[in-house]
C-alpha positions in Angstrom: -14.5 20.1 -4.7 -13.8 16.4 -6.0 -14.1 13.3 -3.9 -12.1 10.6 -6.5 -12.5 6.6 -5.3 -9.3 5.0 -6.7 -10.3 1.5 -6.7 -14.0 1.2 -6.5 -14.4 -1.9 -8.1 -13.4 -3.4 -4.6 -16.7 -2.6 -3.6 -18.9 -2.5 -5.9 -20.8 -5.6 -7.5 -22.5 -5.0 -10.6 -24.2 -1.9 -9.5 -24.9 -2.7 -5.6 -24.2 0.2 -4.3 -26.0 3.3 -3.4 -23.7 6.4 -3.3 -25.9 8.9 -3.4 -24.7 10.5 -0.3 -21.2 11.0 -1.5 -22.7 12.4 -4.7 -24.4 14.9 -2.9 -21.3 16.6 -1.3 -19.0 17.1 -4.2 -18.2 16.0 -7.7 -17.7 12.4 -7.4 -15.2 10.4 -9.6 -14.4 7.0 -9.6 -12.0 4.2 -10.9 -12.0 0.7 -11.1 -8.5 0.6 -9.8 -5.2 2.0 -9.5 -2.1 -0.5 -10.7 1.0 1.9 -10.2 2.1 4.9 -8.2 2.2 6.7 -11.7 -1.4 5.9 -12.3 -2.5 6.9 -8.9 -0.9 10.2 -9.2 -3.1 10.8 -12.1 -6.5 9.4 -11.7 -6.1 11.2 -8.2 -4.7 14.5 -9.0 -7.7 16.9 -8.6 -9.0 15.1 -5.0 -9.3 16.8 -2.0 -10.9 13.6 -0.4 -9.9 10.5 -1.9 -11.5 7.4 -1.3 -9.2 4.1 -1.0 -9.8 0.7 -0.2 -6.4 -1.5 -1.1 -4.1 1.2 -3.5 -0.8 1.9 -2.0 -1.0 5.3 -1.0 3.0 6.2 -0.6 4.8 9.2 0.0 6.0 9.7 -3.6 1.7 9.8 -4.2 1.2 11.7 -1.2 4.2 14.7 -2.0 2.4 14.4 -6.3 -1.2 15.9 -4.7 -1.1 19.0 -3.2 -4.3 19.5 -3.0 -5.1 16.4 -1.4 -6.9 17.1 2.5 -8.2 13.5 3.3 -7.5 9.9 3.3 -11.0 8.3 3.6 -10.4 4.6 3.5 -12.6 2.3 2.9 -11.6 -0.4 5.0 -10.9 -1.0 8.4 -7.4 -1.4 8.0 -5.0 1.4 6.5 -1.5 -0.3 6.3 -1.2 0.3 2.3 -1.1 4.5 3.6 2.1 6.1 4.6 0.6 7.6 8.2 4.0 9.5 8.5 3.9 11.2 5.2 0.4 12.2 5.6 0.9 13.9 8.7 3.9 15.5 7.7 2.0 16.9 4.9 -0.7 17.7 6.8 -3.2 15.1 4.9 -5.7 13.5 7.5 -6.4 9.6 7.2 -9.6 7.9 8.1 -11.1 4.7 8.3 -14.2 2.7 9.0 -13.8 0.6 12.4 -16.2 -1.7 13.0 -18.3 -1.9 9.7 -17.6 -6.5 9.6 -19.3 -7.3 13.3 -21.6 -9.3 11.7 -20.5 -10.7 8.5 -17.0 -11.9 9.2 -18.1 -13.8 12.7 -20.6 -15.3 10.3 -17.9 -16.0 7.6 -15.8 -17.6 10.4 -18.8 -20.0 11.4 -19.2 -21.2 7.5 -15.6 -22.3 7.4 -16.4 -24.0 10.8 -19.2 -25.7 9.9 -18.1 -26.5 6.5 -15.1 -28.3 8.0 -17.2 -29.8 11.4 -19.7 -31.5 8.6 -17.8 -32.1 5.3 -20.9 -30.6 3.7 -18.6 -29.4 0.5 -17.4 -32.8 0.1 -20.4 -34.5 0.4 -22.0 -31.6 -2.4 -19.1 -32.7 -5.0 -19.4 -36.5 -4.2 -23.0 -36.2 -5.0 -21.9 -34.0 -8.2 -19.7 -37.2 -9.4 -23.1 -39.4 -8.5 -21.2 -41.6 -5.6 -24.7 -41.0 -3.3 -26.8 -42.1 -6.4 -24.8 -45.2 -7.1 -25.1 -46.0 -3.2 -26.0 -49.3 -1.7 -27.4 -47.7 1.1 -29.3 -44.7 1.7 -26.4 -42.5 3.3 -23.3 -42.1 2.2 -20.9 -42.4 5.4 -17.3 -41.4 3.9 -15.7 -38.5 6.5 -15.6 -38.2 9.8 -17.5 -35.4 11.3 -18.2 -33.5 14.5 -20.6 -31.6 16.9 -19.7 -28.0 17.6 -21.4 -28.2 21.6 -19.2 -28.9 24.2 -15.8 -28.5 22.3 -13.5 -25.2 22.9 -13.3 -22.6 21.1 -9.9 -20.4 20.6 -10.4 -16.7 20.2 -7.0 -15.1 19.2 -8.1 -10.9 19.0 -10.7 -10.1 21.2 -12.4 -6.7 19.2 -15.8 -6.2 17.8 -15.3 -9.0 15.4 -13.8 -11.7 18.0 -16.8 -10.7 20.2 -19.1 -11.3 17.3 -17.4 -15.1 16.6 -17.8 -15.4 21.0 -21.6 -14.8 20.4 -22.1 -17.3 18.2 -20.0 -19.8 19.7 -21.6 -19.1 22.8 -25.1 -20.4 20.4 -23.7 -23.6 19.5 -22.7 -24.8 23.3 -19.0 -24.1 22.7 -16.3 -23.5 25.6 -14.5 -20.7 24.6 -11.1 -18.8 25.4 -9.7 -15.4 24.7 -6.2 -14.2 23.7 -5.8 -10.7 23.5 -3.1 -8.5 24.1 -5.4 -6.0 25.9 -7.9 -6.6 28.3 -10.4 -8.9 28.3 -14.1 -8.0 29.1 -17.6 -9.0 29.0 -17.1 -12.3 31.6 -14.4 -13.6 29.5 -11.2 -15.1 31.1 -7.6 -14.2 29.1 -5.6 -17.0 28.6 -2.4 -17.5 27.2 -1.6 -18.5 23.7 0.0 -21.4 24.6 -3.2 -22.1 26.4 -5.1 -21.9 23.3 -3.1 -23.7 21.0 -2.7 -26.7 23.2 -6.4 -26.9 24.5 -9.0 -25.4 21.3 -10.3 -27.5 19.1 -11.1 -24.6 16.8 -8.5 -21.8 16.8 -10.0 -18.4 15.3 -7.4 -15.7 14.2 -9.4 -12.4 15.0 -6.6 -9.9 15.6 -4.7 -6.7 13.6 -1.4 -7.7 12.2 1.8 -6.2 13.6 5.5 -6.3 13.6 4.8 -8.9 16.5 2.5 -11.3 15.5 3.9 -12.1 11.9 3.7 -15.6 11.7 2.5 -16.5 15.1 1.1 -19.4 13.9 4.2 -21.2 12.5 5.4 -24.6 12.6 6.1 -24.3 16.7 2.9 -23.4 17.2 1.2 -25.9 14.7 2.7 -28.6 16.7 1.1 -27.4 19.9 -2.0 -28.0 18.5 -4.8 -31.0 19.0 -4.1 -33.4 16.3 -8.0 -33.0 15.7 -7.9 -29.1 15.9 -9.2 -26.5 12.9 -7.4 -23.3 12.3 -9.6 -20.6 10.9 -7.9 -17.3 9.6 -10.1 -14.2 8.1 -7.6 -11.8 10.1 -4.7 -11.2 7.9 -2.6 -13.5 6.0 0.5 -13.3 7.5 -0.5 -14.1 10.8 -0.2 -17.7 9.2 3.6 -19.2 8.0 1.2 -20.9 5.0 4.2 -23.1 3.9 4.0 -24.7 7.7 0.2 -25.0 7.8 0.7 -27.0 4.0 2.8 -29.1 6.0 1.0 -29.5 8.9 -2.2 -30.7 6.9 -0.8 -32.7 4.8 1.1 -34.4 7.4 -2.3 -34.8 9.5 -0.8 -32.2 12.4 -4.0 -30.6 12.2 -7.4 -31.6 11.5 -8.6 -28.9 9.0 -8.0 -25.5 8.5 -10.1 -23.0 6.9 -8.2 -19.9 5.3 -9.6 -16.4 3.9 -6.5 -14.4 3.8 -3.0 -15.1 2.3 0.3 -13.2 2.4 -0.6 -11.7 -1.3 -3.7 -10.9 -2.7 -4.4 -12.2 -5.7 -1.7 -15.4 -4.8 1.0 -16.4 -6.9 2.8 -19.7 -6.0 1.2 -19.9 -2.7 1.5 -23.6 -1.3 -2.0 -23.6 -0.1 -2.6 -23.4 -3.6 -1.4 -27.1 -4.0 -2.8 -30.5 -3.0 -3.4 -29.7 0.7 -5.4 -31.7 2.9 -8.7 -30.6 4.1 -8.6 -26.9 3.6 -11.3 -24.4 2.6 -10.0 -21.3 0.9 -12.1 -18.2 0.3 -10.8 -15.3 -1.7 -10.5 -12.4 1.0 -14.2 -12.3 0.6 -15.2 -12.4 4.4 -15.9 -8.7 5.0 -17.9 -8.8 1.5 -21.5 -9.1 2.3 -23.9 -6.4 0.8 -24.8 -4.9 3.8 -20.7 -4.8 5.1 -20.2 -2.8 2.0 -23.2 -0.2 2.0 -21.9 0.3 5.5 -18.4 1.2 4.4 -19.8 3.6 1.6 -21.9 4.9 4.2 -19.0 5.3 6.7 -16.6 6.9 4.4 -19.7 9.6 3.3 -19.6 10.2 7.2 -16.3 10.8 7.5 -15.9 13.2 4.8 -19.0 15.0 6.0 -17.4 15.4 9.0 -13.7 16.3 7.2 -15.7 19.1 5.9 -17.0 20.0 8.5 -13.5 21.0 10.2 -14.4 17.4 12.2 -12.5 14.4 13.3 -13.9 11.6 12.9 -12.2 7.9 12.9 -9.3 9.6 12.3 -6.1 7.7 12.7 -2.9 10.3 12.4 
């Protein structure tokens, strides 16, 4: 039996990783990546289990392997696999819910808090020596802001919008909830109009769908606190990026801090440009050592369990 990871170079960082469990259930065979449909059918033409984070996994792949039993991704989210294909070819898909709790509430928090204090301006002001030539013993250049007793936005109420709650709740924040589901643990559900018109910090938390694309677009940019921060580690095209360029550099907004974009790598996106007071990260939120032994550890799990004649996380 062969367990193939397609693209495991989206995980691993210079040797990080510990897949020892996975090694001791099968054969285990891995690529750095997988660029086309043609090179996917090859590399993953023996699997029974085949590990993916972000390959398209189509039906053209999914009709080329038919051997293949199990989709384990390696992710949360599984919108780059056909569900309908795989089911109708009897190929169970998996994925690992939960695995971010912790690192991408604290990724959220960095954007915050680099925005709230200016702290990477003041670090490349002090790189060009503007604090060394000071006449004073400060330099006093941006405005900034205390966290305690401003509101907090949640838009997506899971494990990962609980997890930014928590740490909100730490700094003294007011906080509100948007979810299309229900709303727990004391929390009151608001609207989203709500949110956008009273949060000074507005925190995209939620799964994309056919719905939400774009929900934060120039209507709803508008709506917000001329003051306000947007923070997105969700998904990139919760965000029209062309209206939050505009927004920002037309001082609609007070700062936004971005981790996702509509295509990964980006080509000619216009946050790429001159925009005002934005932080971009690469899509590197979820990324924390520990995030990514718990995805190898999850995916081991679930193909234990596929072996077993189990279900588990399965989402066909």
């Amino acid at each position: 039996m062969k367990i193939i990871f397609l693209d495991e170079s989206t995980i691993n960082l210079n040797g990080d990783m510990d897949y020892s469990e996975l090694q001791s259930m099968a054969e285990f065979i891995t690529y750095k990546s997988s660029a086309s449909e043609e090179e996917t059918i090859e590399n993953a033409k023996n699997a029974i289990h085949l590990i993916v984070n972000k390959v398209p996994i189509t039906e053209k792949v999914i009709n080329a392997l038919p051997n293949l039993e199990h989709v384990a991704v390696i992710a949360t989210g599984y919108n780059n696999i056909d569900l309908g294909a795989a089911a109708k070819n009897g190929v169970r898909v998996s994925n690992v819910p939960g695995y971010a709790k912790d690192c991408v509430p604290q990724h959220v928090f960095s954007l915050i808090l680099n925005l709230a204090t200016s702290i990477h301006r003041y670090n490349e002001d002090i790189r060009q020596g503007e604090w060394q030539k000071s006449q004073n013993f400060t330099l006093l250049k941006y405005p900034t802001f205390e966290l305690a007793g401003k509101t907090i936005g949640i838009i997506g109420f899971g494990a990962i919008g609980k997890g930014v709650a928590k740490i909100a709740d730490g700094f003294g924040m007011d906080i509100l909830v948007y979810d299309i589901g229900d709303v727990a643990d004391g929390f009151k559900q608001c609207s989203l109009d709500e949110i956008l018109e009273k949060a000074d910090v507005i925190s995209l938390n939620c799964p994309l769908t056919v719905e939400n694309k774009y929900m934060i677009n120039a209507a709803a940019l508008k709506k917000m606190k001329s003051t306000a921060l947007l923070i997105n580690t969700a998904r990139g095209p919760l965000v029209n990026q062309q209206d939050l360029a505009e927004a920002l550099n037309n001082g609609e907004i007070g700062g936004a801090g971005i981790d996702v974009l509509d295509e990964e790598p980006p080509v000619n996106n216009p946050l790429l440009g001159n925009v005002k007071n934005l932080i971009l990260t690469p899509h590197s939120a979820w990324s924390t050592v520990e995030a990514r032994q718990r995805l190898i550890d999850g995916v081991a799990d679930n193909i234990k369990a596929a072996i077993g004649g189990e279900r588990r996380n399965i989402v066909n």
